[in-house]
N, C-alpha and C positions, 0 to 999 in steps of 0.2 A: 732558767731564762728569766730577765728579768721583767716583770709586768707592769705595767703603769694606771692607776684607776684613776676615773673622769671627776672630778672636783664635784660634779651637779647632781649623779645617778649614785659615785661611788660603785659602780660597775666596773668590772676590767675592759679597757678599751683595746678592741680586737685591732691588728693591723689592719686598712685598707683593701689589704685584696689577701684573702685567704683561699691559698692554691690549690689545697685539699680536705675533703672533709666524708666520714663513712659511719652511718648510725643505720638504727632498726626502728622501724616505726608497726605500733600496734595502734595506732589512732593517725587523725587528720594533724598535721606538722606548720604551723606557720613559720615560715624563715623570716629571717630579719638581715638586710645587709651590714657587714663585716662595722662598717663608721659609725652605727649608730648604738653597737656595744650590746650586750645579750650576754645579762649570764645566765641563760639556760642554754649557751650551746648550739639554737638551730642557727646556723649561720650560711646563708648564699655564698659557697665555695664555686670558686672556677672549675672545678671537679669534684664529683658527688658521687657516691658510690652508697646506692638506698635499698635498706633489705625491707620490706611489708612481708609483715607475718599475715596479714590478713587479709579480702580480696575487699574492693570498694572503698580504699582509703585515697585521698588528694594529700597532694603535696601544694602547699600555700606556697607561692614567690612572695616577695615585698614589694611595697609599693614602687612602682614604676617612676614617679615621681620624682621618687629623691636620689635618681642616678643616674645621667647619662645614656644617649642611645648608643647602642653596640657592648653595653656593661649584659656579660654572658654567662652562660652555663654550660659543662657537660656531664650530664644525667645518666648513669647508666641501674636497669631494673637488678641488682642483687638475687631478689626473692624467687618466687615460685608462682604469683599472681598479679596481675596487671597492677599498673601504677597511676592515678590519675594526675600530672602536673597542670595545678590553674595558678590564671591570677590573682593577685589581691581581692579581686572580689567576686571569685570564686568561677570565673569564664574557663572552657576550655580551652589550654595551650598543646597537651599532646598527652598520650596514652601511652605509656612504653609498657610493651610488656616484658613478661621474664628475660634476663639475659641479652636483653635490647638497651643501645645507647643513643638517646638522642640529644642535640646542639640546640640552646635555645638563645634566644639573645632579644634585645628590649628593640622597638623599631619606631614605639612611640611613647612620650614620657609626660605627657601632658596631663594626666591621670592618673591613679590610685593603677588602675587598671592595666593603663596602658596598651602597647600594641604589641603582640611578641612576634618573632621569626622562630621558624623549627626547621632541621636538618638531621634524616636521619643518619648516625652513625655505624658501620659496619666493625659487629663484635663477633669476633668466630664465624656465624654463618648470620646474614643482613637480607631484609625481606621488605620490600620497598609498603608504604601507607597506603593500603587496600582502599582507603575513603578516596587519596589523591588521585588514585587511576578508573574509580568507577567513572565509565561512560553512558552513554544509551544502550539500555539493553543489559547494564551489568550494575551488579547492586553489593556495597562491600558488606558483608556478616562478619565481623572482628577483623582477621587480619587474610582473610581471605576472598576471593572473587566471585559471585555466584552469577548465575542467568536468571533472568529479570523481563518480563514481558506483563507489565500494570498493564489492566482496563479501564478505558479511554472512551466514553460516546463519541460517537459522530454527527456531527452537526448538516441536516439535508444543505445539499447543494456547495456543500466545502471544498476545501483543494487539500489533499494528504499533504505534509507541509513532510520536508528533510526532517524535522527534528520526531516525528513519529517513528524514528527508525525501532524497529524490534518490540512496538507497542503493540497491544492488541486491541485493536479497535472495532467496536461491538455496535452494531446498529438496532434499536427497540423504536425504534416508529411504523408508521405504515409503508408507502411505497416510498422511496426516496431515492438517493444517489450519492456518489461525491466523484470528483475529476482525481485523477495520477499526476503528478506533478513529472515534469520533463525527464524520462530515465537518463536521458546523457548527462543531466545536473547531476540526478543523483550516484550514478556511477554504477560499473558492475559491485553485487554483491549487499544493496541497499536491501533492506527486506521490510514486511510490518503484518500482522496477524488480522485477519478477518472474520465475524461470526456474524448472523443475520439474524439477531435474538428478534426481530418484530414482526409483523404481523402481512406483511405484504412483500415486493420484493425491492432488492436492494441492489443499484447499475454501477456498475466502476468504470469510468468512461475514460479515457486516452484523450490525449494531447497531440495536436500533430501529426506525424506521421508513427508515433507510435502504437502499438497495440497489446493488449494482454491477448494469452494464448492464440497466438495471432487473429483476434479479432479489434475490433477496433471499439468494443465495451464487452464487460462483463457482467450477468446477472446472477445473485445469489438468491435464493428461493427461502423461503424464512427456513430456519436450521443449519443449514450449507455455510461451510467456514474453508479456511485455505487458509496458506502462507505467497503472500506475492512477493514476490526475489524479482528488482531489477539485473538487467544484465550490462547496463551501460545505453543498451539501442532500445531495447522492448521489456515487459513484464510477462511472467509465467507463472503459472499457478504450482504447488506443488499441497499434497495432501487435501485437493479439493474433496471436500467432503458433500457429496450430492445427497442432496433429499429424499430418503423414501416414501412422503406424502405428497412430493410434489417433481412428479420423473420429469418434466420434460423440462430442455431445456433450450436457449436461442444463440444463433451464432449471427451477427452480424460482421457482415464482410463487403468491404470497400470492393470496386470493378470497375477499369476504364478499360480494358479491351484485350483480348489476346485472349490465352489457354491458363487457367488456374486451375492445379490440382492442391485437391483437399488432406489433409494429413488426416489418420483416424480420429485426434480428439477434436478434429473439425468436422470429421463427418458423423460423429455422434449424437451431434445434435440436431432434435428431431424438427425443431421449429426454426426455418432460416433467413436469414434477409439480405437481400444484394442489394447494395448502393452507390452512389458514385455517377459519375455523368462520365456515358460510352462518349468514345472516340472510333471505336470500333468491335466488330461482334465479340461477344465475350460465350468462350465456354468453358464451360467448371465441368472437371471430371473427380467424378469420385470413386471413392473404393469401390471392388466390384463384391461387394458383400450384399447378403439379404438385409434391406431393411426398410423403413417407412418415412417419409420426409414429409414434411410440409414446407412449398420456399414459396419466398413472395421478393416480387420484380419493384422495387424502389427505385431504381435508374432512373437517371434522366437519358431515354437513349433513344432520339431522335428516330433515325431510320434502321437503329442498331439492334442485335436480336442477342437473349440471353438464352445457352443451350445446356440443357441438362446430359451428362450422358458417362458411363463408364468407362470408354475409353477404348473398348473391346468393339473391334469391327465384326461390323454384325449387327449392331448389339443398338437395339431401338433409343432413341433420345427424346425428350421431351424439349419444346420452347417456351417461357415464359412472357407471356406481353407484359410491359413495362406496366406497373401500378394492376399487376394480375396478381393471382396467389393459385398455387395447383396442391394439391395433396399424389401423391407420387409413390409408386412403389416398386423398389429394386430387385431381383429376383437374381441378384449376381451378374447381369450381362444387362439385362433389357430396363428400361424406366417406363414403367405404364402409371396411366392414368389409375387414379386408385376407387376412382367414382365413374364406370361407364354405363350404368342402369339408375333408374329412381325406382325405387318403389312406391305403389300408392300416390297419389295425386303429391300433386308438389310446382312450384313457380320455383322461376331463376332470374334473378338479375344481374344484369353486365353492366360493366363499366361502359362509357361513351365510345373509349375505345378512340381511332383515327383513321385515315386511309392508309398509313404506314403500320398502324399497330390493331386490324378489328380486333371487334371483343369478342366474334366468335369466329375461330380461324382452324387451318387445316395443320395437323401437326407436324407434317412433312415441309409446309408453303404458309410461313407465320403470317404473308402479309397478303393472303388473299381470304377474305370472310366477309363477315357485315358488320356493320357499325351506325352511330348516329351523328349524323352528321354536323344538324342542329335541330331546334327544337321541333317537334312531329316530324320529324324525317325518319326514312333507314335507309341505308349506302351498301350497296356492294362495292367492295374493291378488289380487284383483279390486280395480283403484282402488284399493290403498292397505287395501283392507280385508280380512280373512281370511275366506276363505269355507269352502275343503276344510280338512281336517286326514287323514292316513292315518298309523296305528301299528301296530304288532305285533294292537292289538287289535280294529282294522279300519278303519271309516271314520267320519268324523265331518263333516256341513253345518253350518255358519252359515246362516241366514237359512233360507228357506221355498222347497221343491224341487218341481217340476212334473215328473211321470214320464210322460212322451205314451204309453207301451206299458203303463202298470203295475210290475209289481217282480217278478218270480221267484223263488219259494224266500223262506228265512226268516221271523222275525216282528219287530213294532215294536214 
């Protein structure tokens, strides 16, 4: 074949586009493109066929500069150990490893440097860039996928944001919180990891009409971790890990009117709160299992009554007055007061209470007891309606009074 050497270098000047080219490299390789002549040979072939004998070597491309954008390559690994191809100044362009072929081509020429494009090529069996498909949650380790949940603080009073997906997010302050961002945003099957590494406790409060474990917040007690899985409508716990320094735990639960029954991991919880403004009387029936509750009446419920009860005719119920709190206990059928003696001296104070709701009322007839009415007063009310009043200034009837013996003393 005949050659022709360059008048300036005295180098044999290579054709322009040289179509193939296959060497072994025991060290790092700078190419030179085909026009600007190289007699040693590394020459930027439109096909390359590269054996490394050894692992941690780069293959140098040529300056980007001095060739046109779409001016390309196809690379394929020879050897037995990964292939580093950079650019001119040494950036990564792509990793091929053994037996892998990959397309590369210039995209920007402004630079030494330049800009490169990669595409990989299918050689026998083709395994797509572990780096190009890791998402949240997935983390690439060479040319494969792994599972990936980094630790992440939580900032009190935040909002878990979509891109937290699969993170685990670890709370070390005192008491604090943060909101669930809208589960129909996030979709079924969103998730994110929980742990209460601090010192007080930690609420995950709901959006909306959503709720976790059907409550409408959740509280983690320092230790206590979970995985919360959106489902599209609501959030659920799974692997709640409960405290064994700190057992009890709180259910808060929305109520405007009708019959709720309670699922077991709602009636687990020993401490409860009903909220929400009645419409009309609200009863919660729960398991009929032995156990010990504490609920407290948060409603705003006018002339409305909140009833405890199993469900089981028969089977004694309790009423809570609104802005009341009772300690309660289950025996599988019946709810009894869990406090009907004091021992040893002791005072009790009541709420104000109202004529629709006394503060100290009959368990059968929530709305007849005593109350205050306003300041140095106390009220009887009968059904809901005011009958006694007593003040400094003495006594006062509602309605029309029957004295079977008479009156003693005084005048009318």
């Amino acid at each position: 074949m005949t050659t022709y050497n360059s008048p300036f270098t005295g180098d044999v000047i290579q054709p322009t586009d040289v179509s193939y080219s296959a060497f072994s490299m025991s060290a790092d390789v700078v190419l030179a493109w085909p026009i600007n002549g190289n007699q040693t040979g590394d020459y930027a072939a439109r096909i390359m066929d590269i054996t490394p004998t050894a692992g941690g070597l780069s293959l140098y491309m040529p300056p980007a500069n001095q060739v046109s954008v779409g001016t390309d390559s196809l690379i394929t690994n020879k050897g037995g150990v990964s292939l580093q191809v950079v650019d001119y100044d040494g950036n990564a362009i792509v990793t091929i490893d053994p037996g892998k072929s990959w397309y590369i081509f210039v995209t920007d020429n402004t630079s030494e440097a330049g800009a490169w494009g990669q595409l990989a090529f299918g050689v026998g069996t083709s395994s797509p860039d572990a780096a190009s498909l890791a998402g949240l949650g997935i983390l690439a380790i060479g040319s494969t996928l792994n599972q990936s949940h980094p630790v992440t603080g939580i900032v009190n009073g935040s909002t878990i944001a979509a891109s937290d997906r699969s993170q685990t997010l670890a709370w070390s302050g005192g008491s604090g919180g943060a909101v669930l961002p809208s589960a129909a945003v996030l979709g079924n099957n969103w998730f994110f990891l929980i742990k209460n590494n601090g010192t007080g406790t930690f609420t995950l409060s709901c959006t909306g009409l959503n709720t976790i474990d059907k409550s409408i917040s959740k509280i983690f007690q320092p230790g206590e971790s979970a995985i919360v899985v959106s489902d599209g409508t609501q959030f659920i716990t799974i692997g709640y890990g409960q405290s064994a320094e700190f057992a009890f735990n709180l259910l808060v639960k929305p109520v405007t009117g009708g019959s709720y029954t309670l699922t077991a991991s709602e009636a687990q919880n020993t401490i409860q709160e009903y909220v929400g403004t009645l419409v009309s009387n609200v009863t919660v029936i729960y398991p009929p299992i032995v156990n010990l509750y504490v609920i407290s009446n948060q409603c705003v419920a006018g002339a409305f009554t909140l009833t405890i009860t199993t469900g089981i005719v028969g089977g004694a119920v309790a009423q809570i007055p609104p802005g009341g709190q009772a300690t309660l206990v289950c025996d599988g059928l019946n709810f009894f007061n869990a406090n009907t003696t004091q021992a040893g001296a002791t005072t009790v104070g009541l709420v104000d209470g109202s004529v629709t709701n006394p503060s100290l009322f009959f368990a059968n007839e929530a709305t007849t007891g005593v109350y205050r009415p306003g300041a140095g007063q106390w009220g009887v009310s009968i059904l809901g309606t005011n009958r006694v009043v007593v003040d400094s200034s003495g006594l006062g009837v509602s309605g029309t009074g029957n004295f079977t013996s008479g009156v003693l003393g005084g005048s009318f």
